[in-house]
N, C-alpha and C positions, 0 to 999 in steps of 0.2 A: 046615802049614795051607794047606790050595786056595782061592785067590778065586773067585770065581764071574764070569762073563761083565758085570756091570754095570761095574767101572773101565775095563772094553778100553772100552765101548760109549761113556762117560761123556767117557772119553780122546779116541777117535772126532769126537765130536759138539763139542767142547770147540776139535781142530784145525779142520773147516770152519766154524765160527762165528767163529773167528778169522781167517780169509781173508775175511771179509765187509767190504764199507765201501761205502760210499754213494754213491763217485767218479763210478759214470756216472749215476746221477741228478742230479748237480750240477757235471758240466761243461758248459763252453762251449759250446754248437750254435747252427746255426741253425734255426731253423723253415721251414717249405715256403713256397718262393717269397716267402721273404724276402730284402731285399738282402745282398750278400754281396762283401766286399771282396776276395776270392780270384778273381772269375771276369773273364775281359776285357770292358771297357769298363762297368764298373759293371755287369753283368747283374745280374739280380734270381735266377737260377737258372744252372744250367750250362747247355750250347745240346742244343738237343732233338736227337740223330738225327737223319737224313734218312730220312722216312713216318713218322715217331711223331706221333703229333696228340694236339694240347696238352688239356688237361685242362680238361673244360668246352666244348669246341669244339664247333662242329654237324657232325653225323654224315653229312650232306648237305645239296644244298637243297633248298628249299620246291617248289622247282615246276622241272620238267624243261630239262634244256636245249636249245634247237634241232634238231630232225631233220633230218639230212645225213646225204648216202650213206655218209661215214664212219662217224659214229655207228651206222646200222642195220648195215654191216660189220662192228663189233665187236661189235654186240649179239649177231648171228649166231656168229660166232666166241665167246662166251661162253657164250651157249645152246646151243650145241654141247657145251660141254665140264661146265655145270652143269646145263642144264634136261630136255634133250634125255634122257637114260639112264631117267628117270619121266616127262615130259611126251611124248614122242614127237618127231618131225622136225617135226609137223607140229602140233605141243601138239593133238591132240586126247585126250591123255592114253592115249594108247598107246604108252607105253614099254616095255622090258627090265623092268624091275622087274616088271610084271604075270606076266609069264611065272614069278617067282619068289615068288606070293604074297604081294606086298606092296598095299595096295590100289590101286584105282585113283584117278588123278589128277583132276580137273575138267579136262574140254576148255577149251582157250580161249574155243573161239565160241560155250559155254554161256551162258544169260543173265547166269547167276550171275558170270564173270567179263567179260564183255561189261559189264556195270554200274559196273565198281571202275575209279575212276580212277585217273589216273598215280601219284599218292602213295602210294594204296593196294596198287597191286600194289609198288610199291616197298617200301612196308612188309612185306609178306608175301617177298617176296624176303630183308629184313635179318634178319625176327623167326622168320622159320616160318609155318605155320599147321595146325593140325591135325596130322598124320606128319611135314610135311613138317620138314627140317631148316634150323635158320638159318642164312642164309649171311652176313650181314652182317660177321662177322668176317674171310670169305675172299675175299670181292666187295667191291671199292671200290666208295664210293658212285656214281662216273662208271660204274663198267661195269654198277651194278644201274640208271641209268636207260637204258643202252645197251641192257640186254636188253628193260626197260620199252617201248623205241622199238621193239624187234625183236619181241615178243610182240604190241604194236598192228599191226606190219606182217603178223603172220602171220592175226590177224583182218579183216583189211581182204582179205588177199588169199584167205583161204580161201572164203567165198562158197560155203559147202554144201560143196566136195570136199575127201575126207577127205584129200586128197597133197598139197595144194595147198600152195606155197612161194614166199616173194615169191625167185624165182630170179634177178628181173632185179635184186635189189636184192643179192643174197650173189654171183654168179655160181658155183653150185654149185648140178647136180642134187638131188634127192630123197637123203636119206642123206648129205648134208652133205660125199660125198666132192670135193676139188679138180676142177674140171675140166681139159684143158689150159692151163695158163699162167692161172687163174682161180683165184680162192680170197683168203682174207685172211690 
């Protein structure tokens, strides 16, 4: 006499239902950022990494901080290395990218972004807007109001000319290359 496939199946289902039990829904845990007797000095959690920011934190602040030659140094140095490849040297939206099909950018000293204040362009820096890509994950908030600082200096200093660079502020010609012993 042959059995048929149902006792193997029956057998089957019979061993993993019997490996089942309840254990880890009704062990001991803690919950998130609850206190915890395991961590030094009573913390409430384990210690965050060094650059993790805590949960709930502000992603920046509210309003810019102080314009120094530092600060437009690194703006420069950052829009070099994130703005500049779409915005151009000289953000009148004549970048590399154009040449690739991709559309074009807003000039700075357009009205449209002549009008957006410091937060805003900061926002468009962290979110995107339109093609553009968000950089907030890869730009500290310090360095997106550095370039904020550096994008106002490139409207101040353009004044109609499409090359124009606050040079005395980066000490680097046109094209962002170092000059001698110049550069950030």
């Amino acid at each position: 006499m042959r059995r048929g496939p149902l006792p193997g199946a029956l057998l089957a289902v019979a061993a993993l239902l019997g490996g089942c039990d309840l254990s880890m829904d009704r062990q001991a845990k803690y919950g998130t950022e609850t206190a915890a007797s395991i961590w030094p000095n009573g913390m409430e959690a384990r210690p965050l990494p060094d650059g993790v920011v805590e949960a709930g934190a502000a992603v920046g602040p509210e309003s810019p901080p102080s314009v120094t030659p530092a600060l437009l140094a690194r703006g420069a140095e950052r829009f070099d290395i994130f703005c500049e490849p779409c915005h151009g040297a000289g953000g009148r939206g004549d970048g590399a990218i154009i040449g690739r099909g991709f559309p074009r950018p807003p000039d700075y000293a357009s009205a449209q972004v002549l009008g957006l204040s410091g937060k805003q362009l900061f926002d468009v820096i962290t979110h995107g807007y339109g093609v553009m890509y968000p950089f907030g994950s890869r730009i500290s908030p310090s360095d997106r109001w550095a370039i904020v600082a550096y994008v106002r200096a490139l409207q101040i200093a353009d004044a109609g000319s499409a090359t124009a660079r606050p040079t005395d502020l980066r000490g680097r010609p046109e094209g962002g290359r170092p000059t001698n012993g110049g550069g950030s």
